[in-house]
N, C-alpha and C positions, 0 to 999 in steps of 0.2 A: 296184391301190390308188394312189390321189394322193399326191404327196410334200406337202410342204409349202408348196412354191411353186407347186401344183396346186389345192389346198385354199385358200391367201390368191385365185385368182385368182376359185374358184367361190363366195367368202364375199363378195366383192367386189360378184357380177352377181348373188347372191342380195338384197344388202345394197337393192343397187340396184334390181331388180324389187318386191322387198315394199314398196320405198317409195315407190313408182310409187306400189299398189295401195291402201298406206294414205293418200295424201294423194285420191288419186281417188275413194277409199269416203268418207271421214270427215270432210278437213282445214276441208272449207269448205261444208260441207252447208248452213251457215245463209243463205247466198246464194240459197238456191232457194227462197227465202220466198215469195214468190208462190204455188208451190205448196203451201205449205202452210196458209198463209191461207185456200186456199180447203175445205180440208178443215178449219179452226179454226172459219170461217163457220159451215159446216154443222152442224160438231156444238154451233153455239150458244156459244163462247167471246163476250164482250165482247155477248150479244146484249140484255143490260140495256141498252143504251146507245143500242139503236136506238127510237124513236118514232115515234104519225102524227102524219103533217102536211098541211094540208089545204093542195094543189095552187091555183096561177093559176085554173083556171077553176070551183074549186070538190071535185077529186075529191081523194079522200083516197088517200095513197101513206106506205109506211114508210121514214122519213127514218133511213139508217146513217150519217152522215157523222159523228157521234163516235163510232163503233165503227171505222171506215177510219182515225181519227186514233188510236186506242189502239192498233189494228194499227201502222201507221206508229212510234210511241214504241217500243213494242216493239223493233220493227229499229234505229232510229235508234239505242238506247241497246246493242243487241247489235254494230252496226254500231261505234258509239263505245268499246266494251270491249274488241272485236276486235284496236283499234289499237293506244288507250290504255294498255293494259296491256305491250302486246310491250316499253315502257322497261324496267319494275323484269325483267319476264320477260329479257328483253336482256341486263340486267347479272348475270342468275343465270343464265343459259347462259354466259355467259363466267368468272363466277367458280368457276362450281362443276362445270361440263360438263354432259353430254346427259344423263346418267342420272337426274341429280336431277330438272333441268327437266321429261326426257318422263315421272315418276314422277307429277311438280304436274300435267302435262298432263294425262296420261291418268283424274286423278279427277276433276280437274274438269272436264272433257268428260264422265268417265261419270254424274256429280253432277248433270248438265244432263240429259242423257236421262232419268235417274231421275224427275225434276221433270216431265219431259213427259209421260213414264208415267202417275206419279199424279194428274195434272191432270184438270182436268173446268169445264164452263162453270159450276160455283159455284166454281171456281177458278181464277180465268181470271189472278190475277195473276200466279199461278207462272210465268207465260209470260215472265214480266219476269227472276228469274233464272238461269232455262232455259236461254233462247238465250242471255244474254251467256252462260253457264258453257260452252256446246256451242262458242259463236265463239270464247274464251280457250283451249279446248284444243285445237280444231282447230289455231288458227293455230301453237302453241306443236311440231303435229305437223308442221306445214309447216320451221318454223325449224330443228330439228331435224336435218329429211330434207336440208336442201340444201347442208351442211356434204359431203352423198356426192360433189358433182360433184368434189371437192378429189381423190377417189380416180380420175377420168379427166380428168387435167389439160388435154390437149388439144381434149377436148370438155366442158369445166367450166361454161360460159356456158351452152350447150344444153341440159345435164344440168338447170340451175338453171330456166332457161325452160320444161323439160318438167315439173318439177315445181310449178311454179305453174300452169303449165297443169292442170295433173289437178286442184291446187286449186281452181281455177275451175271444171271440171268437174264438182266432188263435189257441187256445190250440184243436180245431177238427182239425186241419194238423195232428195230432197224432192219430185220427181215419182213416184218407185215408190212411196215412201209415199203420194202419192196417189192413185194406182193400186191399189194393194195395199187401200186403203181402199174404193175402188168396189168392188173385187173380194170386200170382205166381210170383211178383216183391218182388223183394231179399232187404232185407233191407237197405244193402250197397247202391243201387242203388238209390232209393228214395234219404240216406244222401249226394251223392252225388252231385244231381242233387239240393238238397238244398242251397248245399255247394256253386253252380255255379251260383246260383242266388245272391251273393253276388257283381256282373255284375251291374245287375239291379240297387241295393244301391248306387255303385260309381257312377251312372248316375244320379240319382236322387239329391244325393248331391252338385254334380258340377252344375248340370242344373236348378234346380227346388229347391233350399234350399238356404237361405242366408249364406256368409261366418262366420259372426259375432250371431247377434240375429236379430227377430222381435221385435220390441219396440211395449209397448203401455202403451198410447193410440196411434195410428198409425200417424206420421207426415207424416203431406203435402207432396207429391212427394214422398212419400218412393217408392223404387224399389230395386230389387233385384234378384240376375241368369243372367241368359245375357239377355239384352234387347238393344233396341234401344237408350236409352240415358245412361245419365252417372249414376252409381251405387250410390245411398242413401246409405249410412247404418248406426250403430249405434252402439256404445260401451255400455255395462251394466249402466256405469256412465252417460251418454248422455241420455239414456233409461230413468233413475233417475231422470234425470233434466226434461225431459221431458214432463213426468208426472206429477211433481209438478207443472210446469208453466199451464197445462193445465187445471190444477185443478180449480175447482168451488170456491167451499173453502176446501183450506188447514189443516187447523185444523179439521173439521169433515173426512177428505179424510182419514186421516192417525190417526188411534185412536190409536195408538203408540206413539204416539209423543203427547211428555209432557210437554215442554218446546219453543219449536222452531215452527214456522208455517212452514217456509222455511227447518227445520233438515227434511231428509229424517230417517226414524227408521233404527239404527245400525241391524246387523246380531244378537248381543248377545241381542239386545232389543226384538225382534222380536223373538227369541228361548225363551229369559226366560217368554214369557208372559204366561198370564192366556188360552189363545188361542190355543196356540199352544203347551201348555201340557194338556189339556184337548183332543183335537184332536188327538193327542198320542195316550192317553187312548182308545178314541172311534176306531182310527185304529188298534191300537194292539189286543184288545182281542175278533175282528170281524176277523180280519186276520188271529188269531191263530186258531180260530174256524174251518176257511175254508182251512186253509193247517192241520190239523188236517182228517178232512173231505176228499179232494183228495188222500194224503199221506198213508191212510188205507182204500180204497174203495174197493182196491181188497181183499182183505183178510177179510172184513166186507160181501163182495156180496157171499164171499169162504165159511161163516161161514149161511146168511141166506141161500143159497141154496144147504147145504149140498155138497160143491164140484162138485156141477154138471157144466160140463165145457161149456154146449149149452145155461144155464140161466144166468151164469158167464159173457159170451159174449152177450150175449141181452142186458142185462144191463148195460156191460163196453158199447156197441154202443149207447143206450140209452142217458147212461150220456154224452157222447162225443157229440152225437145231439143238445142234449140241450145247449151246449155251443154255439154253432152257434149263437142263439139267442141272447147272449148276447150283437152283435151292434145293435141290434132291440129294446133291454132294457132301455138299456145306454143312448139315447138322452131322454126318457121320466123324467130321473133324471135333465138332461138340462134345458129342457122343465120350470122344476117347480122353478130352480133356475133363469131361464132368464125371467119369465114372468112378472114381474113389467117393462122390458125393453120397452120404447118409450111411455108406461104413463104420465100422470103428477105425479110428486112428492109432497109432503103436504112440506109446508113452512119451507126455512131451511133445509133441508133432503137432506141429500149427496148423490151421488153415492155409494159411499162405504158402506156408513148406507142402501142403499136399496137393498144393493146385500145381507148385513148379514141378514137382515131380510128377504129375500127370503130363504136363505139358512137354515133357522129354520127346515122349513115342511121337507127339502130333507133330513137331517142330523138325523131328528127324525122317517121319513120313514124306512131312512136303519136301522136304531139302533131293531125298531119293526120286522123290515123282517130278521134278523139277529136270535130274538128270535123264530121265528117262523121255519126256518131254523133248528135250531139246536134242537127245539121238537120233527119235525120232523125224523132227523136223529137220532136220540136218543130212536125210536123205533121202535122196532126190528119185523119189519112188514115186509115184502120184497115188497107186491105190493105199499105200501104208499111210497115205496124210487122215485117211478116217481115223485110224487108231490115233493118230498124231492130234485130231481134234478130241477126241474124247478125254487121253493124258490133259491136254491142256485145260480143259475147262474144270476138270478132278484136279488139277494141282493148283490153277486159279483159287476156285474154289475155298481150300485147304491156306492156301497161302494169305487170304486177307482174312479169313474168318481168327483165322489162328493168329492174323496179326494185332488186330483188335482184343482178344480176347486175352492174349499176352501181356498185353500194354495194361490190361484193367486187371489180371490179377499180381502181378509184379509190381507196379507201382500205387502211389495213394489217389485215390479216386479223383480227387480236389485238383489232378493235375492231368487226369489224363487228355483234355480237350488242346491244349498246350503241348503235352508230349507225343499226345498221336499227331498232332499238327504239322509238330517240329520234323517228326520220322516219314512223314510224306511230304512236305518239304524239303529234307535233305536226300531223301530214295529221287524224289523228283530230280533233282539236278544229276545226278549221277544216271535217271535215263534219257538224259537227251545225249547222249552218245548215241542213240541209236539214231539221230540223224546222219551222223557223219559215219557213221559202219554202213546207213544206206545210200548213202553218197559215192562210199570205197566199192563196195558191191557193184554200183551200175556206171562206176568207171574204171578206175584200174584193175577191177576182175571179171569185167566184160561181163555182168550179170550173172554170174556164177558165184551165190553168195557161202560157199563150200566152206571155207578156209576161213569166216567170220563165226558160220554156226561152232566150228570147232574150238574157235577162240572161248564162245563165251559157252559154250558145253565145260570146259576146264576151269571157266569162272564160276560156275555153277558150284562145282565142288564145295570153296569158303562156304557155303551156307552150312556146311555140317558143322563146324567150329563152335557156332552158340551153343545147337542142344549139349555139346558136350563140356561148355562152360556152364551152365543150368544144373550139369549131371553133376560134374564136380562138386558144384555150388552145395548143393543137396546133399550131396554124400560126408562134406564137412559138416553141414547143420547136425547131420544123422550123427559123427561122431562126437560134435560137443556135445548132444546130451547125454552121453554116454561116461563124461568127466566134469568135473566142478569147470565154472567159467565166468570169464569176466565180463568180455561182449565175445560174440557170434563174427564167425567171418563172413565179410560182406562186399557183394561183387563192387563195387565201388574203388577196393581197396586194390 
């Protein structure tokens, strides 16, 4: 029989495997919209909207291009919900912990499926608050989960990396349903049967998830769920304190903090820095890129294969594969930001100073994969769109895992539910541009969206500008210790 330090170690690797498994099923299903567009197509959703129109040389063809733009709205505005909401979601994880949050989670994801259940093409608008409700709970399953890396401190970054990974990956649930579909399962059926797995989550929650937060760095005895002894836990502010006490030193832990060794950095210290509007930048216009990119695949794959509906579906299955891979991706982003862990460190050099400096290469990886990404998709090759999915679900990947993982070792733990909120919040409003880029596309450039890929192929760029504030950043920390000093410079300033 397990003791008790037996039982915390297998609550731990249980806590951890189911949350693999729920962000990989569920967290980010809605990303695999491609694939499900095409089965939305078929069973006639939005097909009011298609009309004839009599062709250049006279023949008559049925013109979809306002049904591909209600498809597109759709995402765009589940796309923009996704983000936009993790603010208020952000500051009710940190005010009130995981229980409440994944409680709001789990109905309004299972609220979303419901709506797709009872849908039908004389209801095709349900689809409007479907996905945003299915993308607000996924994500809210994502934030949740990645609080567990705090319980393997040494592999914490990797932990965060794999589970955004499986996020990204969840979005092929939208290829079985469209399989499952061909195969003769009714599409209700599938949303329902999703709907019902919403079982599973309150299980998880109550059993295998703290009521409050994980703290870290993790105190002695922590425990949590049912176990044999009495429950540890930890309020945001306690979280706070605790970190500071455990800190090596305080002044290099925390490059926020300007004045106090002991001030933990305020929330508006921590938003207005140099850090965290730079990170901005690098999130938003890799983001915009890639919901640009899913939001008009089908009507890009419509356009390279002439309509033909058998290479249309090769390719919507293609892309939806490829997603799979992205928890296969996603730790290798890990991987490069944890591997200074359980070295020695050079004289002086904090923790916190060794995780920014790890985070260089990964921040400047995705910014490269990003451009390469969108060269790709930018031309109008059909067989080079394989490699073009592959790029994308590797820089996906890379781009949220790293985004997460950034936020938790740059800033004070006690804020990140708030600060990552805020940063998919405000990434959110800057990708709804990609509505009206797919607007410009399939009217003033007669569906030839050439001359947009290249716009934001040259927006892409700005994203190298962080790592090389980061690098800077570092490389002053590296010379203060090197001279007597009074305070450390700090990206804020």
């Amino acid at each position: 029989m397990l003791g008790c330090e037996g039982e915390a170690v297998v609550r731990r690797w249980l806590t951890l495997v189911t949350g693999l498994l729920e962000c990989l099923c569920f967290a980010g299903v809605v990303f695999g919209w491609a694939s499900l567009v095409f089965v939305l197509k078929t069973e006639g959703y939005f097909s009011y909207l298609c009309v004839n129109t009599t062709g250049v040389n006279g023949t008559q063809f049925l013109d979809c291009s306002a049904q591909d733009e209600q498809f597109s709205l759709v995402f765009t505005i589940a796309s923009f919900m996704n983000n936009f909401l993790l603010l208020p979601n952000g500051f009710l994880f940190d005010r009130f912990g995981t229980m409440v949050a994944r409680l709001l989670g789990i109905s309004v994801y299972t609220s979303g499926a419901l709506f797709v259940a009872f849908s039908s093409s004389a209801l095709s608008v349900l689809l409007f608050p479907a996905l945003s409700c299915i993308s607000v709970g996924g994500i809210m399953f994502l934030v949740t989960n990645m609080q567990i890396g705090n319980l393997f401190g040494s592999a914490r970054s990797t932990i965060i990396t794999l589970y955004n990974g499986a996020f990204d990956s969840s979005s092929a649930l939208f290829l079985i349903i469209k399989l499952l579909f061909e195969a003769g399962i009714s599409l209700r059926a599938s949303f329902l049967f999703l709907a019902a797995c919403g079982i599973i989550h309150l299980v998880r929650t109550f059993l295998l998830l703290p009521r409050t937060h994980i703290p870290y760095p993790l105190p002695e005895g922590y425990t949590y769920g049912i176990n044999c002894g009495q429950t540890k836990t930890f309020s945001p502010e306690q979280t706070a304190a605790i970190a500071s006490a455990q800190s090596e030193d305080v002044t290099e832990e925390t490059p926020f903090n300007k004045e106090s060794a002991e001030k933990v950095a305020t929330f508006w210290e921590c938003f207005l820095s140099k850090f965290f509007l730079w990170h901005l930048v690098w999130l938003s216009v890799m983001q915009l890129r890639h919901y640009l990119f899913i939001g008009t695949l089908n009507p890009m794959l419509q356009r390279l294969t002439q309509g033909e509906p058998s290479l249309v579906s090769t390719y919507t299955n293609a892309f939806a594969v490829t997603q799979l891979c992205g928890v296969l991706c996603a730790p290798w982003n890990g991987l490069i930001m944890d591997r200074h862990k359980g070295k020695p460190r050079a004289p002086g050099m904090s923790e916190k100073e060794a995780d920014l400096r790890a985070s260089v290469l990964s921040l400047t990886l995705t910014a490269l994969q990003c451009v390469l990404f969108s060269i790709c998709a930018s031309t109008p090759f059909l067989p080079l769109q394989y490699l073009t999915f592959i790029l994308q679900v590797l820089n996906r990947s890379f781009l949220y895992g790293g985004n997460a993982a950034f936020i938790s070792i740059a800033f004070p733990p006690c804020h990140f539910g708030k600060l990552y909120g805020m940063l998919m919040a405000l990434s959110a409003v800057v990708a709804l541009v990609q509505y009206p880029c797919f607007t410009l596309v399939k009217g003033v450039l007669g569906g030839d969206p050439l001359y947009v890929n290249i716009a934001l192929t040259l927006l892409s760029l700005l994203a190298f500008i962080h790592p090389v504030c980061v690098y800077l950043h570092c490389c002053g920390l590296a010379a203060q210790r090197g001279k007597p000093k009074d305070t450390l410079p700090s990206p804020s300033s």
